[in-house]
KOLLUM-948066 format. One line per field, with one value per residue (C-alpha): residue number from 0; residue in one letter; x, y, z. Coordinates in Angstrom, 1 decimal. Each point is the difference from the previous one (the first is absolute). Example, Ala and Ser with C-alpha at 12.3 -4.5 7.8 and 13.67 -1.06 7.14 Angstrom:
BEGIN
num (0;1)
residuo (A;S)
px (12.3;1.4)
py (-4.5;3.4)
pz (7.8;-0.7)
***
This chain:
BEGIN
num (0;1;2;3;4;5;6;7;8;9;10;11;12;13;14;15;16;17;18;19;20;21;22;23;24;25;26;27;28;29;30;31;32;33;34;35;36;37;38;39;40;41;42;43;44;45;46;47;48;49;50;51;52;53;54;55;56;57;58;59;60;61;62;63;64;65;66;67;68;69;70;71;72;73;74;75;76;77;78;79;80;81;82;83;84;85;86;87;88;89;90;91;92;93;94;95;96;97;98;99;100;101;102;103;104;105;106;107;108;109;110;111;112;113;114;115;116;117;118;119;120;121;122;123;124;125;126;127;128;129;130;131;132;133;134;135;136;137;138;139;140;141;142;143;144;145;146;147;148;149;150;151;152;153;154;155;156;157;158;159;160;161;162;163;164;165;166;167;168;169;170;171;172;173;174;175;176;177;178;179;180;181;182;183;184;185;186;187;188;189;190;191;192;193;194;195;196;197;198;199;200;201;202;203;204;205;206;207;208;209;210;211;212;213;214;215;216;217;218;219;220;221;222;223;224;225;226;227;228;229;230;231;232;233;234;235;236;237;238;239;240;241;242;243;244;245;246;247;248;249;250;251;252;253;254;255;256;257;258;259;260;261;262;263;264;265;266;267;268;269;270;271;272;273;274;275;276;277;278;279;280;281;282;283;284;285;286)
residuo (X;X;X;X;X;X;X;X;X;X;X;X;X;X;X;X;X;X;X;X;X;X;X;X;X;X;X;X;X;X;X;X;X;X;X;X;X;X;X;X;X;X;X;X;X;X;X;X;X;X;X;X;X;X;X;X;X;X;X;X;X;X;X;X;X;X;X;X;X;X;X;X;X;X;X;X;X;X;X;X;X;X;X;X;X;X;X;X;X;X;X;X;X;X;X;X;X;X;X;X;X;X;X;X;X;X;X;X;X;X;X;X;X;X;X;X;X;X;X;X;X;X;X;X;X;X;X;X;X;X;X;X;X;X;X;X;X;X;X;X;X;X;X;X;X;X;X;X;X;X;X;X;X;X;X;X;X;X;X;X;X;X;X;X;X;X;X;X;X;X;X;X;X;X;X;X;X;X;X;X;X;X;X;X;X;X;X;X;X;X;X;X;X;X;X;X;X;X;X;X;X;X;X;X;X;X;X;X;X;X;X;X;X;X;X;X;X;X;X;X;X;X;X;X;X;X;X;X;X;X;X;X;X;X;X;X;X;X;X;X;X;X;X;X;X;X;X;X;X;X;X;X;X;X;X;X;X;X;X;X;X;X;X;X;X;X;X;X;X;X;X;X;X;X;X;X;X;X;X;X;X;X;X;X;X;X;X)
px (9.4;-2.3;-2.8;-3.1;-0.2;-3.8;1.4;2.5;-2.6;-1.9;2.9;0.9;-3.7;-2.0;2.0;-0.7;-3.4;-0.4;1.8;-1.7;-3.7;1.0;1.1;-2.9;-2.3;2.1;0.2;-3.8;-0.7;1.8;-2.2;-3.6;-2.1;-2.1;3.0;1.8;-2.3;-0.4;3.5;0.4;-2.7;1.4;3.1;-1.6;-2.1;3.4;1.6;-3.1;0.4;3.5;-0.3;-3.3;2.5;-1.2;1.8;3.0;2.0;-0.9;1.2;3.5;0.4;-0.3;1.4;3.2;0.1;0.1;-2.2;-0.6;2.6;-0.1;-0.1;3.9;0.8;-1.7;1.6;3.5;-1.1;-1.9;2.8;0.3;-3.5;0.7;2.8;-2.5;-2.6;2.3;1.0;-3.7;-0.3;-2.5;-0.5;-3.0;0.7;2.8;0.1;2.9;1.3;-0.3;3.2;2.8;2.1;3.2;-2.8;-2.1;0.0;0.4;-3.3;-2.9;-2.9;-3.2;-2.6;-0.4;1.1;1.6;3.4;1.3;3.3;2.1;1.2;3.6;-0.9;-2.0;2.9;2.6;-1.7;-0.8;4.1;1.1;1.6;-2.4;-0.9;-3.2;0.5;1.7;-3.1;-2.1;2.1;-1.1;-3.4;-0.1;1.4;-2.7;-2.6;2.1;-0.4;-3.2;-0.5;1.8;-2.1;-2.8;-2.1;-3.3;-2.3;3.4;-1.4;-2.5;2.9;2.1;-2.3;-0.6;3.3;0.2;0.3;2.7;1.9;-0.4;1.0;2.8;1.2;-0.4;1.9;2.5;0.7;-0.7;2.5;3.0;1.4;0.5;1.8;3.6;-1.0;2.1;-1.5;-3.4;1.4;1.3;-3.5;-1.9;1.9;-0.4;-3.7;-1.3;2.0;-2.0;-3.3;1.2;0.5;-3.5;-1.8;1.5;-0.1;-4.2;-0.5;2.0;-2.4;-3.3;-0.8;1.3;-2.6;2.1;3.5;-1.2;-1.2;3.3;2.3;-2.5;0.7;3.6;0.1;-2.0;3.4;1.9;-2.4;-1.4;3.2;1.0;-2.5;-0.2;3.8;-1.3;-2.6;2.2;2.6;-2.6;-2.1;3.6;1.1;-3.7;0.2;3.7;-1.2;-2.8;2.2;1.8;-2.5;-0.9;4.1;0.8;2.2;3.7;-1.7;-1.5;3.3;1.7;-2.3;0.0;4.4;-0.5;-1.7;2.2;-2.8;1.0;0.0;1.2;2.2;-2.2;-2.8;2.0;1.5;-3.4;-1.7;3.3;0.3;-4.1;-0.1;2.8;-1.5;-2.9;2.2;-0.5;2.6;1.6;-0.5;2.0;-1.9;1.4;-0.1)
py (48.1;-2.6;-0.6;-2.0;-3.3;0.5;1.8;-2.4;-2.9;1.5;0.4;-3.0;-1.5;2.2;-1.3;-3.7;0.3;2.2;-2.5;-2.8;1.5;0.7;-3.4;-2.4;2.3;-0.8;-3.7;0.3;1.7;-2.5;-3.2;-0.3;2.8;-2.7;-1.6;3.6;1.4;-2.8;0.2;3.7;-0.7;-3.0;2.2;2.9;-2.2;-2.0;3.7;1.0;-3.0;0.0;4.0;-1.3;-2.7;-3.0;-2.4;0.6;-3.0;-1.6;3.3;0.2;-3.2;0.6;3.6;-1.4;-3.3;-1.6;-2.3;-0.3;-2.0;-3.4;-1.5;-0.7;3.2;1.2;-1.8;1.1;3.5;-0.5;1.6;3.3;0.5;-0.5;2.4;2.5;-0.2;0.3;3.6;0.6;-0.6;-2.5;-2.3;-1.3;-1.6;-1.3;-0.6;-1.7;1.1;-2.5;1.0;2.1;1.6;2.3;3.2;-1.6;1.8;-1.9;1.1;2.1;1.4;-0.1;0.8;0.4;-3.1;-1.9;-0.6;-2.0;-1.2;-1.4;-3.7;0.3;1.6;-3.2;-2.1;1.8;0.6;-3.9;-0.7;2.3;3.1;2.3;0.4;0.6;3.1;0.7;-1.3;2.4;2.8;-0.1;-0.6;2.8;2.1;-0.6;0.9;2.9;0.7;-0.3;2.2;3.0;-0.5;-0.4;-0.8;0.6;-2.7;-1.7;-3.8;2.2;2.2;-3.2;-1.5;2.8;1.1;-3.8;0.5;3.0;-2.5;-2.2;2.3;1.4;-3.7;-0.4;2.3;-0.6;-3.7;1.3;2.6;-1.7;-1.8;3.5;1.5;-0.8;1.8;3.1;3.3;-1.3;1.2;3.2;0.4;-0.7;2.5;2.5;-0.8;3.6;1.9;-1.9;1.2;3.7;-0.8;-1.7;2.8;2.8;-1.1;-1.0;3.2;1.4;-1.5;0.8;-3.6;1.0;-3.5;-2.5;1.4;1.1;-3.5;-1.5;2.4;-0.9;-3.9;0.9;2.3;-3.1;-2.1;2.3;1.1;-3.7;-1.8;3.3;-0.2;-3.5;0.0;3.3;-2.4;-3.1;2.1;1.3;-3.6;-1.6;2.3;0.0;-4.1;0.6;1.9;-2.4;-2.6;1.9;0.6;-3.7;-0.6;-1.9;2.8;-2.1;-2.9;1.4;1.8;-4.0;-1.3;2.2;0.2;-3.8;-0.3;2.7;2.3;3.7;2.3;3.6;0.7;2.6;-2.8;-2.9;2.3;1.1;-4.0;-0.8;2.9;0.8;-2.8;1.0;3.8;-2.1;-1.7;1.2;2.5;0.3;3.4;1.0;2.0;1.6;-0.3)
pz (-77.4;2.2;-1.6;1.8;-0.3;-1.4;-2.9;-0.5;-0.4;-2.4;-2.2;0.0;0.4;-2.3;-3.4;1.1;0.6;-2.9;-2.4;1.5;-0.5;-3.8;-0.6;1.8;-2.4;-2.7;0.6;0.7;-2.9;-2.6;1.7;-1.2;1.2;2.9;1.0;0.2;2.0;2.8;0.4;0.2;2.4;2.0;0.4;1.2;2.8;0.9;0.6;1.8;2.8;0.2;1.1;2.3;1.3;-1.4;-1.8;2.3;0.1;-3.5;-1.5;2.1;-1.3;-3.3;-0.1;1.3;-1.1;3.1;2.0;3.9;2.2;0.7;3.3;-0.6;-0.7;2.6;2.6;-1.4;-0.1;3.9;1.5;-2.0;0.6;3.4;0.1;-2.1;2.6;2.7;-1.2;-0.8;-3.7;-0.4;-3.3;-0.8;-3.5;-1.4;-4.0;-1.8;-3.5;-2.5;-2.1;1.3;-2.5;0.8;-0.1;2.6;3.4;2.5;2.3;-0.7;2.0;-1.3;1.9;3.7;1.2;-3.6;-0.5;-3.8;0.7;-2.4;-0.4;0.6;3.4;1.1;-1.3;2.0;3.1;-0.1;-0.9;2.9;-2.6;1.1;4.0;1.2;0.7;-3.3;-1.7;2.7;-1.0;-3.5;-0.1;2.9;-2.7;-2.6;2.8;0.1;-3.5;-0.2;3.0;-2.2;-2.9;2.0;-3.1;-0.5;-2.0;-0.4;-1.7;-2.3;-0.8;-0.4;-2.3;-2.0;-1.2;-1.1;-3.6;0.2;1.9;-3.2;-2.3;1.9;0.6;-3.8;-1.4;2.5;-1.6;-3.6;0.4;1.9;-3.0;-1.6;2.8;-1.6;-3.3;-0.5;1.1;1.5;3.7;-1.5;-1.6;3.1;1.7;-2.8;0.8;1.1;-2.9;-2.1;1.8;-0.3;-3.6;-0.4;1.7;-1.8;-3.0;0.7;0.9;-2.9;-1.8;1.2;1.7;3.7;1.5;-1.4;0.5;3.6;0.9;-1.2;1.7;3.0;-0.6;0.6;2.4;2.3;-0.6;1.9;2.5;1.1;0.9;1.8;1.8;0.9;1.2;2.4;1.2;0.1;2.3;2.3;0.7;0.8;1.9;2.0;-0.2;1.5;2.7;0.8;0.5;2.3;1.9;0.3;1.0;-3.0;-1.8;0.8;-0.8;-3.4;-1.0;0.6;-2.4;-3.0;0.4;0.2;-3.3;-2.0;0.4;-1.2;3.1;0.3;2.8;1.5;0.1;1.2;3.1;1.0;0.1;1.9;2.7;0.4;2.7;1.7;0.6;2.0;2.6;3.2;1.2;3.7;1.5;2.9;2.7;2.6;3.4)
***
């Protein structure tokens, strides 16, 4: 079943924005009552500009931890912006990531005319392992990305689903050191048997709220992922076709096979064989 991609945002959005607003009141709440409520407040006027489209660049930078290019690394990355403009994809801004870890992508959109890229992609453009238009290809694919989503209020958005980032990142490190204790995969995956159990026996009981929010809980940590991987598989294969579009698919399917990248077959066949569908064909006519 295809569901729309609006639907599919909210899923995945409406939790993170939910969680988020609960815990900046929290936080808020537990400072002294002045200082609590000119923070609430500073928030809620930061969010305001950012969805106004103020604060732009200072918020890219610290939303992704980057900062703008250099004049160095602009003249490395000169020629993929040339090859970008050349196929009509203009870049306005570029913005460097301050730390690259194995998670970090290597380009992102933001914006109309932003692009982050990543460290190692400025360091292997400069060293010759990456081509320009290699380097073209992938940041043509973020725009492509980014087209897909087409996000609306996408910094104030950013911004405020800051703190479930934080907690999600959180109890990611908090909870990796027990990941080789027996049975905590088998009870993750037991998860929803557990809600069934919760509600059931809440209602049983005569207190159907509590058990109904906890069966809700789970229920979100099957139906969030799910739905980000349907959204994932639709914005790469819009990206894919983007770049395609801009003639870059061989050279895109090069680079990720390059780097180890996992591709389906299905995936790597249509990057490879869309350019040769746009080569001019010989017709005979006759006389």
């Amino acid at each position: 079943m295809r569901f729309p991609m609006t639907v599919l945002r909210v899923v995945t959005l409406g939790p993170a924005l939910l969680v988020s607003f609960v815990l900046t009141v929290v936080v808020c709440a537990l400072l002294p009552p002045a200082l609590g409520l000119v923070v609430f407040m500073a928030a809620g006027g930061v969010l305001v500009a950012l969805a106004l489209g103020q604060l732009q660049e200072p918020a890219i930078a610290a939303l992704t931890r980057s900062r703008p290019a250099t004049e160095a690394e602009y003249g490395v990355l000169t020629p993929v912006l040339a090859e970008l403009g050349g196929r009509g994809v203009d870049v306005g801004a570029l913005f460097v990531r301050r730390v690259q870890r194995p998670s970090t992508p290597v380009a992102v959109a933001m914006g109309p005319r932003i692009a982050v890229v990543s460290p190692g992609l400025v360091e292997a453009t400069y060293r010759g392992g990456v081509t320009a238009a290699e380097a073209a290809a992938a940041v043509a694919h973020a725009v492509g990305r980014r087209q897909a989503l087409r996000p609306r209020l996408e910094l104030a958005v950013l911004a405020a689903t800051t703190p479930w980032r934080v907690m999600v990142a959180t109890f990611r490190g908090v909870g990796r050191p027990f990941v080789w204790l027996p049975f905590m995969r088998l009870a993750w995956t037991l998860r929803g048997v557990v809600g069934v159990i919760c509600v059931v026996q809440s209602v049983a009981e005569g207190r159907a709220a509590p058990g109904l929010l906890g069966g809700a809980v789970i229920a979100l940590t099957y139906l969030v992922p799910a739905a980000g991987r349907r959204i994932e598989l639709r914005v790469e294969a819009e990206a894919d076709r983007f770049v395609l579009a801009l003639g870059l698919g061989p050279v895109l399917a090069g680079l990720l096979r390059r780097f180890g990248h996992p591709m389906t077959l299905e995936r790597m066949r249509q990057l490879e064989a869309a350019v040769q569908s746009q080569r001019p064909r010989l017709h005979l006519v006759r006389g």
